[in-house]
C-alpha positions as a Markdown table, in Angstrom:
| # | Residue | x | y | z |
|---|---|---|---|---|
| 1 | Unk | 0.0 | 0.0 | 0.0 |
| 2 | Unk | 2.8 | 2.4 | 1.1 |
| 3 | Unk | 4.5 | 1.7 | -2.3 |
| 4 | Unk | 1.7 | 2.4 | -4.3 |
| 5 | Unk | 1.0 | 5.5 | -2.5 |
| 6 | Unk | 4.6 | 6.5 | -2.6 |
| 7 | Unk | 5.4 | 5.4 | -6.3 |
| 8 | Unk | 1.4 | 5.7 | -8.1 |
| 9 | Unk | 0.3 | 8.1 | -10.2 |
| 10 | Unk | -2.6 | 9.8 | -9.4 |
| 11 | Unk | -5.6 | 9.8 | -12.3 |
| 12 | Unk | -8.6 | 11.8 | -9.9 |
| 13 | Unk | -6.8 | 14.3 | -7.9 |
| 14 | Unk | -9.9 | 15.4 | -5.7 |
| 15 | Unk | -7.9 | 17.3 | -2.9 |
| 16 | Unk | -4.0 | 17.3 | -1.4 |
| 17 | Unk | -4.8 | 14.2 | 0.8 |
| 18 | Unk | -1.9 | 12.2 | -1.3 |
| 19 | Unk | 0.4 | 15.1 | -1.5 |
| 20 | Unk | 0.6 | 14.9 | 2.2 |
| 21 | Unk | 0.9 | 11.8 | 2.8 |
| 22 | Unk | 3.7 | 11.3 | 0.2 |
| 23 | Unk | 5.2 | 13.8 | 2.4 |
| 24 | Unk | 4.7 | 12.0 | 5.8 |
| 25 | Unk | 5.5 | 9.0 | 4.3 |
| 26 | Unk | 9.3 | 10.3 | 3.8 |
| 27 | Unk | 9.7 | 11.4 | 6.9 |
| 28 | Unk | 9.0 | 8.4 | 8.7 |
| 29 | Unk | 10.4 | 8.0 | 12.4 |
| 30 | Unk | 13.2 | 5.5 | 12.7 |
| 31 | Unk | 10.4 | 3.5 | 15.1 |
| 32 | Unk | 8.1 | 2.6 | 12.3 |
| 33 | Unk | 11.0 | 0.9 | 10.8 |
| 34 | Unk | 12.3 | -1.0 | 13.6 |
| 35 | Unk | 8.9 | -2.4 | 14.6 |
| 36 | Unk | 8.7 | -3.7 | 10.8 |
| 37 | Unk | 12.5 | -5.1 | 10.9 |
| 38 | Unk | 11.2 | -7.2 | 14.8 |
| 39 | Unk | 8.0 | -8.4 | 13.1 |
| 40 | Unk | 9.2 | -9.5 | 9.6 |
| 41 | Unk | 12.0 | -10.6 | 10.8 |
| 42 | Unk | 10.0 | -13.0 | 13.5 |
| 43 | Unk | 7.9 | -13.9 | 10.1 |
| 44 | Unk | 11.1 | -15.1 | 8.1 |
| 45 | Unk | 12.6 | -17.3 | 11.1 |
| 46 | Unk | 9.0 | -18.7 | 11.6 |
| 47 | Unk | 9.0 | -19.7 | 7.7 |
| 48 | Unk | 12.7 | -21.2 | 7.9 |
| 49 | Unk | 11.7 | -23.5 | 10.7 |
| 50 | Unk | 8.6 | -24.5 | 8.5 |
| 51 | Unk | 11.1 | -24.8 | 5.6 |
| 52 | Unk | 13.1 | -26.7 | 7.9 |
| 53 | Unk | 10.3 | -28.9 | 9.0 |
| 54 | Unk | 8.8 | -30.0 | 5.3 |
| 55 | Unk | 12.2 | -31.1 | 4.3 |
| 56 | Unk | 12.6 | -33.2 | 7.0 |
| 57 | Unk | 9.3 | -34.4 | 6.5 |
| 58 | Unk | 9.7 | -34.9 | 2.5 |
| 59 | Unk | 6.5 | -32.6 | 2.4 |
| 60 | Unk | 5.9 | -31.0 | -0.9 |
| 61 | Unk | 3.0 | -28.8 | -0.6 |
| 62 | Unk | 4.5 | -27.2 | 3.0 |
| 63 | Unk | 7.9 | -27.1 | 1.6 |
| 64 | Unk | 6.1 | -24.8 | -1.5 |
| 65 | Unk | 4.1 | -22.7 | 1.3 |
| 66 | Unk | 7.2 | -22.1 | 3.4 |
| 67 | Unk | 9.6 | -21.6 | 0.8 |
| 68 | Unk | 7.3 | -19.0 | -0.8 |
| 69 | Unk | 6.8 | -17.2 | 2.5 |
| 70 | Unk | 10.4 | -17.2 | 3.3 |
| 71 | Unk | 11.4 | -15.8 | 0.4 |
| 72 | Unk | 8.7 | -13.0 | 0.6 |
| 73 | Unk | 9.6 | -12.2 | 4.1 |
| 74 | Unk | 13.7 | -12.4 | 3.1 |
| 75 | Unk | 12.8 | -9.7 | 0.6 |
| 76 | Unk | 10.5 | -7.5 | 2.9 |
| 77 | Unk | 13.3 | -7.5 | 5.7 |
| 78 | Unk | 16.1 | -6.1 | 2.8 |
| 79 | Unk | 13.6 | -3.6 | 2.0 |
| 80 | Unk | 13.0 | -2.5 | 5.5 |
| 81 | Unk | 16.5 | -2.3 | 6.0 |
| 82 | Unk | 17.3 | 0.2 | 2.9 |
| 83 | Unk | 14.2 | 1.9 | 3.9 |
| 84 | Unk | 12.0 | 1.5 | 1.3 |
| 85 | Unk | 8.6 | 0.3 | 0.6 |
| 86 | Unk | 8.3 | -3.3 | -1.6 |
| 87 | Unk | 6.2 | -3.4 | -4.8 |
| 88 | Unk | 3.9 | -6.0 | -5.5 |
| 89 | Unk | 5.1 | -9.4 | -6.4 |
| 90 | Unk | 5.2 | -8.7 | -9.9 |
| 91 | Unk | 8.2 | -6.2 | -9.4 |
| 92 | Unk | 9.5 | -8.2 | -6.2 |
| 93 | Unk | 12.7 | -9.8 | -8.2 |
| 94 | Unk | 14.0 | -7.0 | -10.1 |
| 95 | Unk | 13.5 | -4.1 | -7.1 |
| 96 | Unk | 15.4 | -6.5 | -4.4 |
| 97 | Unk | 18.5 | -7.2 | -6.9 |
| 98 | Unk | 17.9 | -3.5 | -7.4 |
| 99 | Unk | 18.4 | -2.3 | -3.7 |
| 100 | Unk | 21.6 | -0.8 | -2.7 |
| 101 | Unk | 22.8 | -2.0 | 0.7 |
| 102 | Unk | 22.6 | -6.3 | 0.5 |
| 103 | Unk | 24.8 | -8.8 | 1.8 |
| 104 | Unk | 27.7 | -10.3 | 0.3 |
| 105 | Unk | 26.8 | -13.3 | -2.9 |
| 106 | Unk | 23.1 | -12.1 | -2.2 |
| 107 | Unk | 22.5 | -12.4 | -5.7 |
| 108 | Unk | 23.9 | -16.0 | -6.4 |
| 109 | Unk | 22.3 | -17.7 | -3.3 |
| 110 | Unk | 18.7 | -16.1 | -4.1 |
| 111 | Unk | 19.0 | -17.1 | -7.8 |
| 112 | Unk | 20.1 | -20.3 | -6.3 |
| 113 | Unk | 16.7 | -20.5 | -4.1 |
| 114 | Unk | 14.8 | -19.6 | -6.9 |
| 115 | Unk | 15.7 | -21.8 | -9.6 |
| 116 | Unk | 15.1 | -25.2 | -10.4 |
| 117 | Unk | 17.7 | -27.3 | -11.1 |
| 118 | Unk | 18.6 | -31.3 | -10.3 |
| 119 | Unk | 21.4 | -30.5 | -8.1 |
| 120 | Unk | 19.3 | -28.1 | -6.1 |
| 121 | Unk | 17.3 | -30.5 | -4.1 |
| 122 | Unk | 15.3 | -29.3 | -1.5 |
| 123 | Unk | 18.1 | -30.1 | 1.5 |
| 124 | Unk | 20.2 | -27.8 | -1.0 |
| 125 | Unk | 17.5 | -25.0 | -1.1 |
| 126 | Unk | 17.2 | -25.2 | 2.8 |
| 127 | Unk | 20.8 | -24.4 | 3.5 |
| 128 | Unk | 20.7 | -21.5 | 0.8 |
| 129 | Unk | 17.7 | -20.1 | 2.8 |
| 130 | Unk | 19.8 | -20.5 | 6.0 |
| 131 | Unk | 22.5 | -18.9 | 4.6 |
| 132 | Unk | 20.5 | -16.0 | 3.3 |
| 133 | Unk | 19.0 | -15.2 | 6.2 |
| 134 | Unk | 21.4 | -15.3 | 8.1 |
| 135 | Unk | 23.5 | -12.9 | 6.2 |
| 136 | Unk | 20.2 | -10.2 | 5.7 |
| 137 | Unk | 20.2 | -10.8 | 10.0 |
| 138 | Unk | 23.6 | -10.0 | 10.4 |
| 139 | Unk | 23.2 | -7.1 | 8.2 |
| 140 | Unk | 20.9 | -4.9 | 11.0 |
């Protein structure tokens, strides 16, 4: 929503309501930011244990669910820590590669989630995810 708001362009312009809250919106306080960073960060752990869980358990359909919210929550913490708001999932991969503080072979080990590949079985894919997260943790 932020994003939109931030990044949309207005069609109906009816009064300044958007104008100020552009404004508002780029002066955030430094506590609206760290509130997002605890609670998605809880999010992503909470999906890495799930992650953790379905491979152990050989379980498809939960290792799809909690890879996909991992990977969603991975990218919301990176843009939380540049301070910026995400786009929709449509513009998720190219704004994330696009974001200027990540951590070291970001790039490699999120292509390396993403595809799919023999060699990347799903034990792979979970210590790719650990690594990942760790590294966007240790970047706060």
């Amino acid at each position: 929503m932020f994003y939109r708001i931030e990044k949309g362009k207005v069609l109906n312009k009816k009064s300044d309501w958007i104008d100020r809250t552009k404004e508002k919106l780029k002066n955030l306080p430094e506590v609206f930011w760290k509130m997002l960073h605890t609670a998605c960060q809880s999010t992503m752990e909470h999906y890495l244990l799930d992650l953790n869980a379905a491979v152990a358990r050989a379980d498809n359909f939960f290792y799809l669910v909690s890879s996909a919210g991992f990977i969603k929550n991975l990218c919301s913490m990176l843009f939380i820590l540049n301070r910026r708001f995400e786009p929709s999932g449509r513009k998720l991969f190219e704004s994330v590669l696009e974001l200027p503080r990540k951590p070291d072979n970001f790039r490699g080990r999120f292509e390396s989630f993403l595809r799919q590949a023999p060699e990347l079985t799903p034990v792979r894919k979970r210590e790719v995810a650990e690594l990942l997260a760790k590294s966007v943790i240790a970047m706060d």
